[in-house]
MIDOSE-1310 file (N, C-alpha, C; in nm, 2 decimals, decimal comma, always signed):
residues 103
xxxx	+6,85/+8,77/+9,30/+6,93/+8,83/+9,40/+7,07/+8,86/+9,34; +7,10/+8,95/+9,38/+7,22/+9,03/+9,30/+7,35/+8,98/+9,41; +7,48/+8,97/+9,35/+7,61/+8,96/+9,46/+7,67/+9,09/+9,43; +7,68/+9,17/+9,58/+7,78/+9,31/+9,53/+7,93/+9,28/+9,61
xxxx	+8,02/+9,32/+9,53/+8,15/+9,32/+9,61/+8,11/+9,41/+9,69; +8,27/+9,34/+9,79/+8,27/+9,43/+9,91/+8,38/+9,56/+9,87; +8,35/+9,66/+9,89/+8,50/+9,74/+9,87/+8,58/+9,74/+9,94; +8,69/+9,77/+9,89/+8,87/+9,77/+9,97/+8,80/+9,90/+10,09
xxxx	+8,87/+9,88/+10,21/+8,90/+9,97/+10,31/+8,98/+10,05/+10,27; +8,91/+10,21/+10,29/+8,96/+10,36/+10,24/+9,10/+10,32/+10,30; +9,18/+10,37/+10,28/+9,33/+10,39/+10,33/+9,30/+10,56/+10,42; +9,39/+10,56/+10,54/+9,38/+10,64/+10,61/+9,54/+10,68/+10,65
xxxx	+9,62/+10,61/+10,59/+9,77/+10,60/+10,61/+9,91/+10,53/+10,52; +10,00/+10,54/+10,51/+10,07/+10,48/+10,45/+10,21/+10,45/+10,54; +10,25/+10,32/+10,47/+10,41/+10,29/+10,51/+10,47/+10,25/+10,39; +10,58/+10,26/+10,40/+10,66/+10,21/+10,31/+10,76/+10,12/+10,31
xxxx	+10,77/+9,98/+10,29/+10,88/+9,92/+10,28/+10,97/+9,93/+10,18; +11,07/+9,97/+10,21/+11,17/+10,00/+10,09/+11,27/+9,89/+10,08; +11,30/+9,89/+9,98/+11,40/+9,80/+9,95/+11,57/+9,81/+9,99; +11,61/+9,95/+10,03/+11,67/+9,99/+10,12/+11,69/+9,93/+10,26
xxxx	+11,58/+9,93/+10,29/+11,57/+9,85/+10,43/+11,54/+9,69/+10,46; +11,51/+9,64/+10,33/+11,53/+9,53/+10,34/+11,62/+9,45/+10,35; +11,72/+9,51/+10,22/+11,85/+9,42/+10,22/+11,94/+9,46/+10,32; +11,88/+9,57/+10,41/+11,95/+9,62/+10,53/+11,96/+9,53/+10,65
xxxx	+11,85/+9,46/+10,64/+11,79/+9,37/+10,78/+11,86/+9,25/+10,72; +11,78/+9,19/+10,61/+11,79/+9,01/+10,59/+11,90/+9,00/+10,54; +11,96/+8,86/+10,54/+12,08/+8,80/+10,51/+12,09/+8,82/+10,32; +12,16/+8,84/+10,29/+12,27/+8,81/+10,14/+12,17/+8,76/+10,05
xxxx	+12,15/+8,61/+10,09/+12,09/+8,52/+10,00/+11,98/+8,53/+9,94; +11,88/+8,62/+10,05/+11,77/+8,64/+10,08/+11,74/+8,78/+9,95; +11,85/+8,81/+9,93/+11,85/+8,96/+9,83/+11,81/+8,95/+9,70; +11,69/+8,88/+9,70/+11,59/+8,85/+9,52/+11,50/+8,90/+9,49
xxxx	+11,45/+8,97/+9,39/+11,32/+9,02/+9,40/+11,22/+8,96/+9,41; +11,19/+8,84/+9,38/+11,09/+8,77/+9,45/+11,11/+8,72/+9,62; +11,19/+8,76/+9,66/+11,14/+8,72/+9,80/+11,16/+8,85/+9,91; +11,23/+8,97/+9,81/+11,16/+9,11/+9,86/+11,04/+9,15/+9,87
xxxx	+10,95/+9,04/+9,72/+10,83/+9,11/+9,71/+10,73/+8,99/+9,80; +10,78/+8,89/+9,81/+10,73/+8,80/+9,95/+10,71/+8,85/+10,10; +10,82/+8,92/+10,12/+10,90/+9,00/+10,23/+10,79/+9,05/+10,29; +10,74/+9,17/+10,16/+10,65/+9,26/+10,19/+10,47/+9,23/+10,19
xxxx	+10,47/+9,15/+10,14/+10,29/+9,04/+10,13/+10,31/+9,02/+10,27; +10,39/+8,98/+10,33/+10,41/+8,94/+10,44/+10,39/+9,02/+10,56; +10,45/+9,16/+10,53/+10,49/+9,27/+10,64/+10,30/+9,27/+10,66; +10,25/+9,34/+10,50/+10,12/+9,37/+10,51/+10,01/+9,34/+10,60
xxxx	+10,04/+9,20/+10,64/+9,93/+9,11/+10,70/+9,98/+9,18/+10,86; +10,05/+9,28/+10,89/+10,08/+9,27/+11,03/+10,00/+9,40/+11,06; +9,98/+9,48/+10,92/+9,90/+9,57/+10,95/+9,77/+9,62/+10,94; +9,69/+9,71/+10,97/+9,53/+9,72/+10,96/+9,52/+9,76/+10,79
xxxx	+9,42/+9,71/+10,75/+9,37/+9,76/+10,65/+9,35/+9,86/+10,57; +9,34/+9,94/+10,68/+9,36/+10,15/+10,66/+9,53/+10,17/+10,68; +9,56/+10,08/+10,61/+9,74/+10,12/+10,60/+9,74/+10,10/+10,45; +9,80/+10,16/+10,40/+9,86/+10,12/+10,29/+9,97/+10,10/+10,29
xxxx	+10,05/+9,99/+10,20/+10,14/+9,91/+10,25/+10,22/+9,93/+10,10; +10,33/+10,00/+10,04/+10,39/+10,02/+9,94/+10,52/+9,94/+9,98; +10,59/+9,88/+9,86/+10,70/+9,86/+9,85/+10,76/+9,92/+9,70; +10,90/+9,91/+9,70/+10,93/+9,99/+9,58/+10,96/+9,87/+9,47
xxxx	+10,91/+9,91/+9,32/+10,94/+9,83/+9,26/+11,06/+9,83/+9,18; +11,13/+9,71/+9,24/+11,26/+9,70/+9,20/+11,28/+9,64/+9,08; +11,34/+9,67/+8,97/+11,35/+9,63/+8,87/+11,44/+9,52/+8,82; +11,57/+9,56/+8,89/+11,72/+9,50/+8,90/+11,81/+9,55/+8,96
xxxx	+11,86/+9,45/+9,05/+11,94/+9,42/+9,16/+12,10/+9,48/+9,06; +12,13/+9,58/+9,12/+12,25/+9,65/+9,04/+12,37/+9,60/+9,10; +12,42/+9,55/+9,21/+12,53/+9,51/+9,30/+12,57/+9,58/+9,44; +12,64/+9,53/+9,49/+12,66/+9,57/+9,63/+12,75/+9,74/+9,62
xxxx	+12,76/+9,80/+9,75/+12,89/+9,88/+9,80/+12,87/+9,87/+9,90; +12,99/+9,93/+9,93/+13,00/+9,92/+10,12/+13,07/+10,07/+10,13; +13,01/+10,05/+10,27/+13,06/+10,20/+10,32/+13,11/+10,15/+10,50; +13,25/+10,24/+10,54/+13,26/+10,22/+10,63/+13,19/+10,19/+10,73
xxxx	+13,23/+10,12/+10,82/+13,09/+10,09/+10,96/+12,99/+10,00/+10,96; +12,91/+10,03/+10,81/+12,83/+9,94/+10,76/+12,82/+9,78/+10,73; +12,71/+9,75/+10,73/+12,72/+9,63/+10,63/+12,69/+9,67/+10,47; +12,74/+9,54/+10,40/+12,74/+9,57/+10,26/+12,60/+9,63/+10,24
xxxx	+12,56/+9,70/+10,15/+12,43/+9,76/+10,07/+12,40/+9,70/+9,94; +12,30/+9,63/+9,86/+12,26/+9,61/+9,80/+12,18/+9,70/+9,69; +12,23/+9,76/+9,59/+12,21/+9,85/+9,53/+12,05/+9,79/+9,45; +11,96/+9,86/+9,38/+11,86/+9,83/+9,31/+11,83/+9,92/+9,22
xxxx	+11,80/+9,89/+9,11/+11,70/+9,99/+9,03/+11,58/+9,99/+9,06; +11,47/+10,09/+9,07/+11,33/+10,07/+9,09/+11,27/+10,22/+9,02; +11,15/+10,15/+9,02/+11,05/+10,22/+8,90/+10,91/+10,24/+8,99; +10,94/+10,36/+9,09/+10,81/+10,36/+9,17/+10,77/+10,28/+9,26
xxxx	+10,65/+10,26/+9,32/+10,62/+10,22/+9,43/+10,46/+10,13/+9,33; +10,49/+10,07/+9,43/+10,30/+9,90/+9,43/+10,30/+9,92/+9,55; +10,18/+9,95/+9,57/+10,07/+9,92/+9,70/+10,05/+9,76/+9,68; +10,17/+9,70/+9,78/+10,12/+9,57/+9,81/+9,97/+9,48/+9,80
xxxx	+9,88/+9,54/+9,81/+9,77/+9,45/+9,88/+9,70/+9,47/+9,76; +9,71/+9,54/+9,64/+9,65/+9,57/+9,54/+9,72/+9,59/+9,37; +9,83/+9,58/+9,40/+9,92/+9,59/+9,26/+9,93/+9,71/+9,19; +9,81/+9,80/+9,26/+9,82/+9,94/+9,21/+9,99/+9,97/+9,20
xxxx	+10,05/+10,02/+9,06/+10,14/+10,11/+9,05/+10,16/+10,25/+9,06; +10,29/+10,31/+9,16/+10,25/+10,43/+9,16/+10,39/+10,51/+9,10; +10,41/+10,56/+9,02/+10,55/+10,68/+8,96/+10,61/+10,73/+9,08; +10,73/+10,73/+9,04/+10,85/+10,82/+9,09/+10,82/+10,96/+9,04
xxxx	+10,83/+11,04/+9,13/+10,85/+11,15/+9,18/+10,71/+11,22/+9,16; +10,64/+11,17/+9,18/+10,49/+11,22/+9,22/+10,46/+11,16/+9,32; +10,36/+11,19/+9,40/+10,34/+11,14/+9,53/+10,17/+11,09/+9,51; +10,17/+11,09/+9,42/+10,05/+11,01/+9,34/+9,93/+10,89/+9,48
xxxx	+10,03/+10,81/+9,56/+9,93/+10,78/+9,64/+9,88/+10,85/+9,72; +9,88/+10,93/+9,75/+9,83/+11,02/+9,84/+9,69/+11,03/+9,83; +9,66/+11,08/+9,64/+9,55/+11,09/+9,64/+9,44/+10,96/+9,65; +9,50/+10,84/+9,68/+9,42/+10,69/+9,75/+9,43/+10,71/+9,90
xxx	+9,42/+10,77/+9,92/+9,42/+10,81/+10,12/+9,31/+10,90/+10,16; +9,25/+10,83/+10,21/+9,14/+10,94/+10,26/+9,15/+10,95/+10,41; +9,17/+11,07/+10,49/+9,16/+11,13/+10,61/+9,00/+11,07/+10,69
């Protein structure tokens, strides 16, 4: 008797957690790349499986600026986008996951 995996659920959609928006919401302390990329393992589970769930991968935390009105911004370097739920990497300035989405 043979075991076959199961395959991943086609993707039908994407979101994006950005790292922008992260250090936008949570507190200061919270601003590490490992618990950005916790952050986001996290968000994943709130969504269906036909999402694909990218965060950007940040390489190094560059420093703050602030801009009137705001709260401080947390600057980052990042190198493309990981599909959370799979570690797939995906390049900057191609829109590369797209072609992992099926309609």
């Amino acid at each position: 008797m043979s075991t076959t995996s199961v395959p991943h659920t086609k993707y039908t959609t994407y979101l994006i957690e950005s790292w922008h928006s992260y250090q936008s919401s949570v507190p200061s302390h919270l601003h590490s790349i490992p618990h950005y990329n916790a952050y986001c393992e996290g968000r994943a589970k709130l969504y269906g499986e036909h999402i694909m769930v990218l965060r950007d991968e940040v390489t190094k935390i560059a420093g703050y600026y602030w801009c009137t009105g705001w709260s401080p911004q947390n600057c980052a370097d990042t190198d493309g986008y990981v599909d959370v739920r799979t570690g797939k990497k995906y390049p900057h300035g191609k829109q590369s996951f797209f072609d992992d989405i099926k309609y």
